[in-house]
VOGU-3710 file (C-alpha; in Angstrom, 3 decimals, decimal comma):
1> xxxxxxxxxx> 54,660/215,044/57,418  54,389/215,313/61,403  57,350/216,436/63,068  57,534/216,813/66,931  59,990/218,626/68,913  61,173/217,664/72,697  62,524/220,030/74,868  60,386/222,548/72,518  60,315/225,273/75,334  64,275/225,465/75,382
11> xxxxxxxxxx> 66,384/227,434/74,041  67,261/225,595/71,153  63,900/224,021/71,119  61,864/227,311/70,780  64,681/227,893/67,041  63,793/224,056/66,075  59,904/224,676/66,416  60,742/228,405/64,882  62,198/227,072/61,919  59,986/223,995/61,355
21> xxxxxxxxxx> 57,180/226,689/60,793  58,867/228,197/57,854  58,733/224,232/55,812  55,024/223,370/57,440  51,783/224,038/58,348  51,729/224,923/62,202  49,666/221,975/62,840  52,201/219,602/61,169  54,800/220,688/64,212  53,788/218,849/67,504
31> xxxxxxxxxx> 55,935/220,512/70,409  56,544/218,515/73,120  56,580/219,861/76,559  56,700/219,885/80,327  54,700/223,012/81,337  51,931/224,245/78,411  51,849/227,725/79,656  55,573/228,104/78,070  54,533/226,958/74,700  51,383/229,188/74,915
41> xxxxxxxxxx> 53,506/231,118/72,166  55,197/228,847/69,839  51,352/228,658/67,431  51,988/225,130/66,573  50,448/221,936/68,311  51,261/221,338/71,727  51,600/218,430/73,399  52,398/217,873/77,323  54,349/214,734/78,236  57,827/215,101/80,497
51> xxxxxxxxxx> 60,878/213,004/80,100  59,804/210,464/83,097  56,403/209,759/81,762  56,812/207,103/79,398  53,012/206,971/78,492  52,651/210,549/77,947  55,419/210,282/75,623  54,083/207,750/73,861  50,721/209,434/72,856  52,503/212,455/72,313
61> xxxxxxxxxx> 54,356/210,756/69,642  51,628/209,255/68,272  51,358/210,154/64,169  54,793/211,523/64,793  56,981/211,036/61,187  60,035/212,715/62,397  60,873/213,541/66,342  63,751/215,997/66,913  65,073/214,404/70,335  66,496/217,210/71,927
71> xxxxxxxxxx> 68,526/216,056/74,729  67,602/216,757/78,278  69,349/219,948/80,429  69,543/218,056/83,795  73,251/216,192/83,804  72,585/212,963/85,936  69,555/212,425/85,005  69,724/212,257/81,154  69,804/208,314/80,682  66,896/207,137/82,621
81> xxxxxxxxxx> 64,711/210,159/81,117  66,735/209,388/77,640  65,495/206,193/77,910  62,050/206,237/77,999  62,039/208,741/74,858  63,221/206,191/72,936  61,279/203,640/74,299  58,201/205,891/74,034  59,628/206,275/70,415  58,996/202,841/69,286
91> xxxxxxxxxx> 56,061/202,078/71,273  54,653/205,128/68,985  55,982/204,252/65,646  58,070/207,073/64,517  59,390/207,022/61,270  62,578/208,593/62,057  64,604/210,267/65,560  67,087/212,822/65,047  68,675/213,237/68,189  71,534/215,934/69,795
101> xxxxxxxxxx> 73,962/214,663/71,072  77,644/215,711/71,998  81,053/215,582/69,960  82,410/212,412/69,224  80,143/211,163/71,789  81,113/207,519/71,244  84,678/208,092/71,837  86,109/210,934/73,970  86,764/212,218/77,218  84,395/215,428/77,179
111> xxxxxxxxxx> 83,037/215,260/80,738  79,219/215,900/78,873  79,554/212,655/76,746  78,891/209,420/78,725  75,189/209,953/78,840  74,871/211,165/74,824  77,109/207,602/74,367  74,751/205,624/76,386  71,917/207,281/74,037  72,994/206,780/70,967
121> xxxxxxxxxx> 73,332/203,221/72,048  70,188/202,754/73,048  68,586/204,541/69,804  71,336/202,189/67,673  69,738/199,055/69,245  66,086/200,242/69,549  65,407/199,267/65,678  64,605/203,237/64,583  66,113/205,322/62,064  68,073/207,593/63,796
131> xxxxxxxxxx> 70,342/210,550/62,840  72,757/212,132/65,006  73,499/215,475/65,398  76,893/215,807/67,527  76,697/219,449/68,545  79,528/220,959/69,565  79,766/224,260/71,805  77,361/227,170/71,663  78,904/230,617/71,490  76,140/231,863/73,868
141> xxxxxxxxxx> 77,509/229,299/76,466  80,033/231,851/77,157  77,404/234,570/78,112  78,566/234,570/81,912  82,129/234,540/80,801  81,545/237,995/79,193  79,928/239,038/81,561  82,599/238,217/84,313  85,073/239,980/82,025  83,032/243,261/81,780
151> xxxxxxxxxx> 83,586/243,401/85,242  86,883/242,164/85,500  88,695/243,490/82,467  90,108/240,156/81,786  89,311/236,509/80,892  90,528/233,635/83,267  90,773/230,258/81,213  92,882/226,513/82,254  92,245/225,347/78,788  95,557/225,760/78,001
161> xxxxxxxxxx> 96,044/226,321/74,120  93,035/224,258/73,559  90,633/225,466/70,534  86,976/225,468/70,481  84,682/225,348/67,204  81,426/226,422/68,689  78,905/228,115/66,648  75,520/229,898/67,322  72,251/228,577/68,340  70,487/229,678/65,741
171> xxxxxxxxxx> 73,329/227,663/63,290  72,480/224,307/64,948  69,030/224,910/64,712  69,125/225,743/61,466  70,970/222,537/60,920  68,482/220,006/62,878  65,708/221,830/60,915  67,211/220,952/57,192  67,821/217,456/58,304  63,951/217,005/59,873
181> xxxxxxxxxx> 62,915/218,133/57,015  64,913/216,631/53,988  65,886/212,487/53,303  69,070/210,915/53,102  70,107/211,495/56,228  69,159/208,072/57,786  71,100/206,394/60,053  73,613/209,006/59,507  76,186/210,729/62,376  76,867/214,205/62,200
191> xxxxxxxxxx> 79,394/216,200/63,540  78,215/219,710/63,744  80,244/222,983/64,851  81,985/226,297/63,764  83,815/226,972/60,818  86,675/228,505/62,725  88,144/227,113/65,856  89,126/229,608/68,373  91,541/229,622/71,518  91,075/232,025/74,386
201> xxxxxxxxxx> 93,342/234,660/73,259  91,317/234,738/70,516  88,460/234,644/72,729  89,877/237,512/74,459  90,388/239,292/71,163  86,893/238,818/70,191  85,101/239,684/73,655  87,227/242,860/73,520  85,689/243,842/69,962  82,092/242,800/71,312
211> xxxxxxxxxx> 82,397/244,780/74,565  84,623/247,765/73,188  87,071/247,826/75,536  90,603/246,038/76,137  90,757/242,641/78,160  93,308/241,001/79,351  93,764/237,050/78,790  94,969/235,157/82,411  95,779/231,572/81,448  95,844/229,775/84,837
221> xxxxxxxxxx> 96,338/226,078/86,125  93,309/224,225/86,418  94,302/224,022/90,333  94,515/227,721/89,970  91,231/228,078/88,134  89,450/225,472/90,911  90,910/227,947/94,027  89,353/230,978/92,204  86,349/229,582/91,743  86,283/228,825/95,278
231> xxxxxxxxxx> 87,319/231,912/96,600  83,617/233,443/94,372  81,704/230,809/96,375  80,680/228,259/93,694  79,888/224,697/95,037  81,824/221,979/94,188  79,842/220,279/91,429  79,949/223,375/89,376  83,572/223,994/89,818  84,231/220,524/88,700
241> xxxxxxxxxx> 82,394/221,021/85,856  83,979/224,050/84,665  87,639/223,128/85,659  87,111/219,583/83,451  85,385/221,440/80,810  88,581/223,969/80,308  91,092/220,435/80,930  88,780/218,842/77,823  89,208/221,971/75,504  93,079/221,264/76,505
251> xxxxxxxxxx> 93,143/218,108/75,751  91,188/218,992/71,884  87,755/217,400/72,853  85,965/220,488/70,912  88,831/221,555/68,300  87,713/220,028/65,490  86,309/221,530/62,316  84,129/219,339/60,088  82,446/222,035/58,290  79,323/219,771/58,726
261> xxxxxxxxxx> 76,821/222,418/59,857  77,809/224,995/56,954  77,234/222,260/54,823  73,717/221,367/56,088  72,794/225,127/56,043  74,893/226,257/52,773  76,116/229,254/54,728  79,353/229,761/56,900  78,813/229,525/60,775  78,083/232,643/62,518
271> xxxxxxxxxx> 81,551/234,016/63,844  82,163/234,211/67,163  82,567/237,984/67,375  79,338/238,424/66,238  77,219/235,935/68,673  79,456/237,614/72,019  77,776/241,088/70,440  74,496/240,112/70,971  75,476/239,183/74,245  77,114/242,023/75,620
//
């Protein structure tokens, strides 16, 4: 079995290619990437061929059994690049794409999802086997919010009593790697996140623990939240982002527990408490 990795130089990309290793030979794990020098140190087979270069993709998944389609970083941009992965995909022959996308991509308002919608279309009606892996939020995501709060003393949230069931990292990796590696999983949606939704007093709670000290939880407007963010000098795209990302958690977009991922792995998600400790 071949399996390549996109995106293999990322964050979750470097766990994928990490955990591949532990099921095959090094030379069975093709990582795809923009800029060798950053795979210099994953020790499996490396292979250089960026989203917009549909030909490059397309000999890079040459032989390919299984590629992990990690989804692109750049917001905007996702589709067209999306795209030619998947056309690159069947040009190439590959057995099966497992691809991340977002929760309840095909139906909800999270401001992320349009472009993981428009991509699981285009892998539905491409003729592949595909499996999708609808990762929800990842606990590290909310490294700057600790960090703001260490300097703060408190935590500053619009999402209302919104819950979120993120999990680790490493726990979605874990995931994409057992369903790479094992059948039955064809053609198959997944929706993947913590065991244990939290809200942000809970947050709070837990970020207090992890730092050893006592915040305070601010809920706020999202009007609120957007004049704050403008009075610390971020631009207007990112304070979009962030106010409609706390409005979705208010409205449930990322509140649901499947218990999917646990399942996949046959261990409980890693707690939230204990991912905001590595990151204090």
């Amino acid at each position: 079995m071949s399996i390549a990795v996109t995106g293999a130089t990322g964050q979750l990309g470097r766990l994928i290619v990490a955990g591949l290793t532990d099921h095959l030979p090094a030379d069975q794990v093709v990582a795809v990437v923009r800029d060798p020098q950053k795979a210099a140190d994953l020790g499996v087979t490396v292979r250089v061929a960026p989203y917009e270069d549909v030909e490059a993709l397309t000999a890079a998944f040459d032989g390919v059994d299984v590629l992990v389609f990690v989804s692109g970083d750049t917001p905007g941009v996702r589709v067209p690049q999306h795209t030619n992965v998947v056309r690159a995909a069947q040009a190439a022959g590959v057995g099966r794409v497992v691809y991340t996308s977002a929760p309840k991509a095909a139906d909800t308002t999270l401001i992320l999802a349009p472009e993981h919608k428009a991509t699981e279309e285009l892998l539905r009606e491409s003729g592949l086997t595909w499996t999708f892996l609808r990762n929800n939020w990842y606990s590290e995501n909310y490294a700057q919010t600790l960090k703001t709060a260490a300097a703060t003393g408190e935590v500053v949230s619009a999402a209302g009593d919104g819950r979120v069931a993120s999990a680790s990292r490493p726990d979605f990796a874990a995931a994409t790697v057992v369903v790479a590696t094992t059948e039955g999983h064809e053609n198959t949606v997944y929706e993947l996140g913590g065991d244990e939704a939290w809200d942000f007093a809970e947050f709070t709670e837990a970020a207090s623990a992890a730092l050893g000290r006592e915040l305070t939880y601010r809920p706020v407007s999202p009007e609120q939240l957007d004049a704050e963010l403008t009075a610390a000098g971020l631009d207007a795209g990112t304070r979009g982002f962030l106010v409609g990302l706390d409005v979705n958690i208010a409205e449930g977009t990322l509140a649901e527990v499947t218990h999917d991922l646990s399942r996949l792995t046959g261990r409980p998600t890693t707690p939230l408490v204990t991912t905001l400790r590595t990151l204090a």
